[in-house]
C-alpha positions in Angstrom: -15.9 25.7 -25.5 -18.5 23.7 -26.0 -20.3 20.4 -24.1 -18.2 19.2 -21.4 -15.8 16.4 -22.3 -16.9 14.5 -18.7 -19.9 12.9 -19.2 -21.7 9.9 -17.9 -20.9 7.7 -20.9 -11.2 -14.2 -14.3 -8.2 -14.9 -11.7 -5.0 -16.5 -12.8 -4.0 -20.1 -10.9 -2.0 -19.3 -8.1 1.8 -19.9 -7.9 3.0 -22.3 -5.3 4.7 -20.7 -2.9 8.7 -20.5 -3.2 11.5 -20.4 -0.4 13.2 -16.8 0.0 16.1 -15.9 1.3 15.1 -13.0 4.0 18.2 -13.1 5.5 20.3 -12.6 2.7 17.6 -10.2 0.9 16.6 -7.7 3.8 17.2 -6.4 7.3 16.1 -8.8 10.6 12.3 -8.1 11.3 13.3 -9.1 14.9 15.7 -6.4 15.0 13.4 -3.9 13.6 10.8 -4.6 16.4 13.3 -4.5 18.8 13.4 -0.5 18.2 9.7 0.0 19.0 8.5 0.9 22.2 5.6 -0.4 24.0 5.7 1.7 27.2 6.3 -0.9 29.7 9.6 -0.1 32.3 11.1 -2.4 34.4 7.9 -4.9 34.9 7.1 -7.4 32.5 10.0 -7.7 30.5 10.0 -11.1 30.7 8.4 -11.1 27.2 10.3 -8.7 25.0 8.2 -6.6 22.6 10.7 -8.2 19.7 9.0 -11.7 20.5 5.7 -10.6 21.3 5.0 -8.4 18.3 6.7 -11.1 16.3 4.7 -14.2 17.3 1.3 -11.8 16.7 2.7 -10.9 13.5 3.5 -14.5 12.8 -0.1 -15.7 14.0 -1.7 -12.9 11.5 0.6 -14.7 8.6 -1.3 -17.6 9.7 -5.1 -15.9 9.4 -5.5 -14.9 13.3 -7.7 -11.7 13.2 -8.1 -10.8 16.6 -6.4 -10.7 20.3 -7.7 -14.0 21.6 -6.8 -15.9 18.5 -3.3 -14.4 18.4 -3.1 -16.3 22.1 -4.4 -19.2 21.2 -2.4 -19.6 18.4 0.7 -18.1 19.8 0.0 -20.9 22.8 0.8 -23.8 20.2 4.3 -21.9 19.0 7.1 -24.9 19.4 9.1 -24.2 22.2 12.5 -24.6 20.3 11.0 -21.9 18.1 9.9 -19.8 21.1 12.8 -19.9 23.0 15.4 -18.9 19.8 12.8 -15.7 19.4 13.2 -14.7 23.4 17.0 -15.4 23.2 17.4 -13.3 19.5 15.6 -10.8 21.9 17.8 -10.6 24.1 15.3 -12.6 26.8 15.4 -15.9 28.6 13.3 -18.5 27.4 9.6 -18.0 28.6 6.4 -19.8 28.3 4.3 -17.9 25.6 3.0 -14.4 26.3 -0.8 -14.5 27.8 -3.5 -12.7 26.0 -3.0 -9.9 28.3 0.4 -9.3 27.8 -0.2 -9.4 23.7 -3.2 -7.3 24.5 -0.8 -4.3 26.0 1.8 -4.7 23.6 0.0 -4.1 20.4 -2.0 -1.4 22.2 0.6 0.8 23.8 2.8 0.0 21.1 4.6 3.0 19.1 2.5 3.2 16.4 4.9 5.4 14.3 8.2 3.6 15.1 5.9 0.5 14.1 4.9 1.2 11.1 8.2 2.5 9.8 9.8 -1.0 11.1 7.3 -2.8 8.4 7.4 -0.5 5.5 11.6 -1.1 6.0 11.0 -5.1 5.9 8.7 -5.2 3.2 10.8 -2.2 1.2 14.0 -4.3 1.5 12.0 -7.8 1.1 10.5 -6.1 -2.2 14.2 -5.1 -3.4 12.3 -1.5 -3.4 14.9 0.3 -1.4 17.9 0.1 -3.9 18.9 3.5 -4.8 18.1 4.9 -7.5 21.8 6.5 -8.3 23.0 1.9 -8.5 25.1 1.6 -11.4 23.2 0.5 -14.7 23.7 -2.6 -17.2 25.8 -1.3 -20.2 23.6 0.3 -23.0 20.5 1.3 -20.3 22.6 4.8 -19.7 20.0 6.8 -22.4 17.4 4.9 -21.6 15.2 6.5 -18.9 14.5 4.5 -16.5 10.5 3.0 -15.5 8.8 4.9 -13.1 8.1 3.1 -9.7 4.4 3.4 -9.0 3.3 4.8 -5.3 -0.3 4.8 -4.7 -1.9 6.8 -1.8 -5.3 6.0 0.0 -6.9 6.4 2.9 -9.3 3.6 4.7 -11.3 4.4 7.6 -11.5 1.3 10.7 -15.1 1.1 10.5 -15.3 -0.1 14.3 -12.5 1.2 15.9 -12.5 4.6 17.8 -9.7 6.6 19.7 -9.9 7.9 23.3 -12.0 10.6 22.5 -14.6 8.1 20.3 -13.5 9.5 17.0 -13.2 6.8 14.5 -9.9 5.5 13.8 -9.1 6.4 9.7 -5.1 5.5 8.1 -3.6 6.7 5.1 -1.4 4.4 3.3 1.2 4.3 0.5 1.5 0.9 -1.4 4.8 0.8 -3.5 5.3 -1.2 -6.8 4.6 -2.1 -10.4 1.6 -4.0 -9.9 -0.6 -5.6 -7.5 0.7 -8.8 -6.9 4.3 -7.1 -6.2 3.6 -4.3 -4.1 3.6 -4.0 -0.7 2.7 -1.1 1.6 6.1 1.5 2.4 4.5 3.8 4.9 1.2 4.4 7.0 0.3 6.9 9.3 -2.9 7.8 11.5 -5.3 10.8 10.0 -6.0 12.7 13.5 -9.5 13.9 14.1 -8.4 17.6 13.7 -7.1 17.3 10.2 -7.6 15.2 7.0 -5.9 13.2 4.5 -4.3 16.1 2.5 -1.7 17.7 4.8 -1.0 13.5 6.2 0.0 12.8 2.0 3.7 14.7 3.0 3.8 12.6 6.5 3.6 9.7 4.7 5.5 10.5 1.5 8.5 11.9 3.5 9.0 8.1 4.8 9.9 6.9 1.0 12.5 8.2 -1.6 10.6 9.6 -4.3 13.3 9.5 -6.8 12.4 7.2 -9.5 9.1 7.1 -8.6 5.9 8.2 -9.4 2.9 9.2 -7.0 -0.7 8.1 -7.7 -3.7 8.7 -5.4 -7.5 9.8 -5.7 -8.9 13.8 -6.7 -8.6 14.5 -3.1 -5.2 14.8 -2.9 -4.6 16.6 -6.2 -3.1 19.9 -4.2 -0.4 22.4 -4.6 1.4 21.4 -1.9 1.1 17.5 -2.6 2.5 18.6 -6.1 5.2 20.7 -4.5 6.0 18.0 -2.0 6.5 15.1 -4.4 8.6 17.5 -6.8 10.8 18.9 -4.2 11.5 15.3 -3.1 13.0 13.8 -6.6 9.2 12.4 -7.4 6.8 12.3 -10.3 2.7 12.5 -9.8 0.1 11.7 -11.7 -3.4 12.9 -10.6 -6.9 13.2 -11.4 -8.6 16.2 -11.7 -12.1 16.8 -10.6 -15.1 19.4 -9.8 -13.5 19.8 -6.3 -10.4 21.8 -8.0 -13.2 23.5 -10.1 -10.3 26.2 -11.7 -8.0 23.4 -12.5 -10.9 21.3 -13.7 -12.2 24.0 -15.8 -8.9 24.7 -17.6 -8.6 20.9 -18.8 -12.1 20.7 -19.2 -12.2 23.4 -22.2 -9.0 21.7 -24.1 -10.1 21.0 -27.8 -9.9 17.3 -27.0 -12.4 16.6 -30.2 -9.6 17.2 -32.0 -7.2 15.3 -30.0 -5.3 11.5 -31.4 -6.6 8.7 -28.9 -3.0 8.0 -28.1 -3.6 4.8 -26.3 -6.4 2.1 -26.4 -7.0 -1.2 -24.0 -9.8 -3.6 -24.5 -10.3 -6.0 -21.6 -13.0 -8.9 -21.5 -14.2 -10.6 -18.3 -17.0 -10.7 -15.9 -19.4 -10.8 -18.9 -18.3 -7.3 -19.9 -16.2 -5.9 -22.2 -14.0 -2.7 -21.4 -12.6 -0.1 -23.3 -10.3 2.3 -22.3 -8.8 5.1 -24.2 -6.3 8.4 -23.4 -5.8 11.5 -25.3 -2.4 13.6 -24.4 -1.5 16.8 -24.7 1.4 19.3 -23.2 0.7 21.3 -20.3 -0.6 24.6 -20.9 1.4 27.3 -20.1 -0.8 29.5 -17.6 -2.6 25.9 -16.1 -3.4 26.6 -12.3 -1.2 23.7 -10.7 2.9 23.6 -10.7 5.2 20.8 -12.4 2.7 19.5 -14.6 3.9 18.5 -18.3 1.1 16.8 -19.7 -2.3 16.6 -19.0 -4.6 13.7 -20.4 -8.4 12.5 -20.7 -9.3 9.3 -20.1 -12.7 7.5 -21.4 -13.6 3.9 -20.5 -16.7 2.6 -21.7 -18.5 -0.8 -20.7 -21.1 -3.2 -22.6 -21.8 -6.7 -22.2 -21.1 -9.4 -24.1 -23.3 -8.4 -27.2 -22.0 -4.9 -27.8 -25.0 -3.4 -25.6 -23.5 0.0 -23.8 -23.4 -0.2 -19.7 -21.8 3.4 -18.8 -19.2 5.5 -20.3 -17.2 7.8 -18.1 -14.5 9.9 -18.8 -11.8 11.5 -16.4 -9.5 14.8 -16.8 -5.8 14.4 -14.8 -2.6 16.0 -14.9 0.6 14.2 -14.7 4.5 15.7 -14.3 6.6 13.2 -16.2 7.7 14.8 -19.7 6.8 12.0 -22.7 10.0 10.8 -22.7 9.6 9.6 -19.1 5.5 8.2 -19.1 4.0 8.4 -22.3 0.5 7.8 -23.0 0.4 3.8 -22.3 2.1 4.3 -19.3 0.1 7.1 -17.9 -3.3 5.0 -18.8 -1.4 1.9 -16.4 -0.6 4.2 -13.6 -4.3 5.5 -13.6 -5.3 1.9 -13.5 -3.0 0.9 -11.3 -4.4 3.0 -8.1 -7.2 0.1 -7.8 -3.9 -1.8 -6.5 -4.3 -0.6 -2.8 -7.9 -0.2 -2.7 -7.9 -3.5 -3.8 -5.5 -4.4 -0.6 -8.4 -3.2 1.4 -10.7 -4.6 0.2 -8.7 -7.5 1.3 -8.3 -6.8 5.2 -12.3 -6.6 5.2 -12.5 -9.7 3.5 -9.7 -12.2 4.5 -9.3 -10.4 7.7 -12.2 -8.9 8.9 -11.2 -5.6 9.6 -14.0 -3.4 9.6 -15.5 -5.9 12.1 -12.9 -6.7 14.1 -13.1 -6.2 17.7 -10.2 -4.3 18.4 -10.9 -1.2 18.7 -9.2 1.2 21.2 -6.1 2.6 21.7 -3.1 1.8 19.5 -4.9 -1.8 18.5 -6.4 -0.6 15.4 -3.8 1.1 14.0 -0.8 -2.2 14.9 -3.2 -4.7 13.4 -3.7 -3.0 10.0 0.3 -2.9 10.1 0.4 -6.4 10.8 -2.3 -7.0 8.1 0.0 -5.4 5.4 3.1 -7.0 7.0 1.3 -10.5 6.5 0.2 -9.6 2.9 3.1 -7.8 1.8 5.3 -10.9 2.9 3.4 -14.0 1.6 3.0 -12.0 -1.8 6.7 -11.4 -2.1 6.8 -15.4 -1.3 5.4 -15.6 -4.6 1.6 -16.2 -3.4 -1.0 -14.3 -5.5 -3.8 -15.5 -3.5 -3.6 -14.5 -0.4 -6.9 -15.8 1.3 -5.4 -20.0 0.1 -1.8 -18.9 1.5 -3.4 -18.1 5.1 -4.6 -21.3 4.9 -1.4 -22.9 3.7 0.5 -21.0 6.3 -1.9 -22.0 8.9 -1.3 -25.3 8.6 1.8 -26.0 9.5 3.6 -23.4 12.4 7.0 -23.2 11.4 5.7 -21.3 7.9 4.9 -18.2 9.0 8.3 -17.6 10.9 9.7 -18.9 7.6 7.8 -16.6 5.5 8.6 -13.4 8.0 12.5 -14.5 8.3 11.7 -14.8 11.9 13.8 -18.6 11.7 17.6 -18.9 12.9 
């Protein structure tokens, strides 16, 4: 029917950071640690992996990157603060861990039980695991409720490898309205022998979906991703592209020339000037992909300062929410919204170095992203937008990052 419809076409002043109440907000993070296992029987308890992966997630609150500045700044811990962590962990006071006992902790740590422990904290910290069913202020009973954004993406560890010398590559789920309030709920490792598509459910089963609504890049716009987040109480959004070529086809031949713009933003910055539109319509009856209730194109196009064009793209998705739950505005934010998490990696390369970090075997890779979200998650929900000047700040004096995590009796 037609040409196809796709076609080629400044930072706010950071918050000071504010006192909050872990304890009365969320579960212990010592606790949490306390159920993961790091292999070791009988010999070398003397450092309890509570404390140990606690002062490394502590150090990384603080800007360490790496295994010997962990030690070196775990080294300079006060004792009084050292010996409450060992004795919360059931442990006598100790001297601090040596590099080589951090070193086998984080790498024969249980990288699943791991990652569920900080998803919990920063889930609870965030206020994010309050059911969904909690009783409502008087008058809000007809009004639906706003969807919960979760945002999928995968990141491959540029430098790390496993045993085998395949590269190490996560996928994540970051859960929240934007990104200065969202922290990461789940992660889990993509194995050599499979990919990011049948990992989505792994990683979605380890967050309730009800109320919430799933974002995440063409690749995972699948049946079974669909049925998974459907089946599960959630919502989806996706976009749809040549790689689902009968799905993409179907949207693609939509009379959208005749088709309201239903939304528009205009955004100016960088010397450019963006404008983004969405057109919505209701599902078609016989469209090749289950749940879906409306589908929608969106257009942005770009020019500088003068009016002169720089691109114009356009992108075809299909999203399950009827109107009355995301209508067009609120489809256009969740579409924009997915930058959120690449946006948090884009952050452990920069502030943390992760692509060249030097850990690189065994369970290394995999604990320090972790404690990368863990650090991030937590001095964001301290009310810190900038995260690179609130290493600093945390770095600077060593009770703040035990503060920040809870970690203080």
């Amino acid at each position: 029917m037609g040409q196809s419809v796709i076609y080629a076409a400044g930072s706010a002043p950071a918050e000071p950071i504010v006192s909050v109440p872990v304890a009365d907000t969320c579960c212990d993070l010592l606790q949490l640690f306390a159920g993961v296992s790091d292999g070791r029987v009988g010999r070398g308890r003397n450092h309890p992996v509570a404390a140990v992966l606690a002062l490394a997630a502590a150090a990384v609150v603080a800007g360490m990157r790496g295994y010997t500045a962990i030690t070196g700044w775990v080294a300079d811990v006060p004792p009084a603060i050292l010996a409450d962590l060992y004795l919360r962990g059931g442990a006598a006071p100790a001297p601090p861990p040596s590099k080589t006992t951090i070193w086998r902790v984080l790498t024969d740590a249980d990288t699943e039980a791991f990652d569920v422990a900080v998803g919990t904290w920063l889930m609870n910290l965030a206020g994010f695991s309050t059911p969904v069913t909690a009783s409502r202020d008087p008058g809000e009973e007809d009004c639906p409720r706003a969807l919960m954004q979760v945002r999928l993406d995968g990141k491959a560890v540029r430098g790390a490898r496993d045993a085998g010398g395949n590269q190490v590559r996560l996928l994540a789920a970051l859960v929240g309205p934007d990104a200065a309030a969202s922290v990461v709920a789940a992660q889990a490792g993509v194995g050599v022998k499979t990919n990011e598509v049948p990992m989505a459910a792994v990683v979605l089963a380890q967050i309730d979906l009800n109320g919430k609504i799933v974002t995440a890049d063409a690749l995972h716009t699948v049946k079974a991703t669909a049925n998974h987040i459907h089946e599960h109480g959630g919502e989806f959004a996706l976009p749809v592209k040549e790689n689902r070529r009968t799905l993409f086809d179907a949207l693609d031949t939509l009379p959208w020339g005749q088709v309201p713009i239903a939304h528009t933003a205009t955004d100016k910055g960088h010397g450019r000037i963006t404008t983004r539109t969405i057109q919505v319509l209701p599902a078609p009856e016989d469209l090749p992909f289950p749940h879906v209730n409306q589908v929608f194109l969106i257009e942005r196009y770009v020019t500088d300062l003068h009016g002169q064009p720089i691109s114009a793209v356009a992108a075809l998705g299909v999203a399950s929410p009827e109107p009355e739950q995301a209508n067009a505005a609120d489809l256009a934010g969740y579409v924009r919204e997915q930058w959120s998490i690449e946006s948090l990696h884009w952050l452990r390369d920069t502030l943390y170095q992760e692509d060249k970090s030097q850990v690189r075997t065994r369970s290394g890779p995999r604990v320090m992203a972790a404690l990368r979200n863990l650090a991030i998650g937590a001095l964001r929900m301290a009310g810190r937008i900038d995260v690179t000047e609130a290493t600093r700040w945390a770095g600077r004096s060593m009770d703040r990052p035990f503060t920040i995590l809870g970690l203080t009796s």
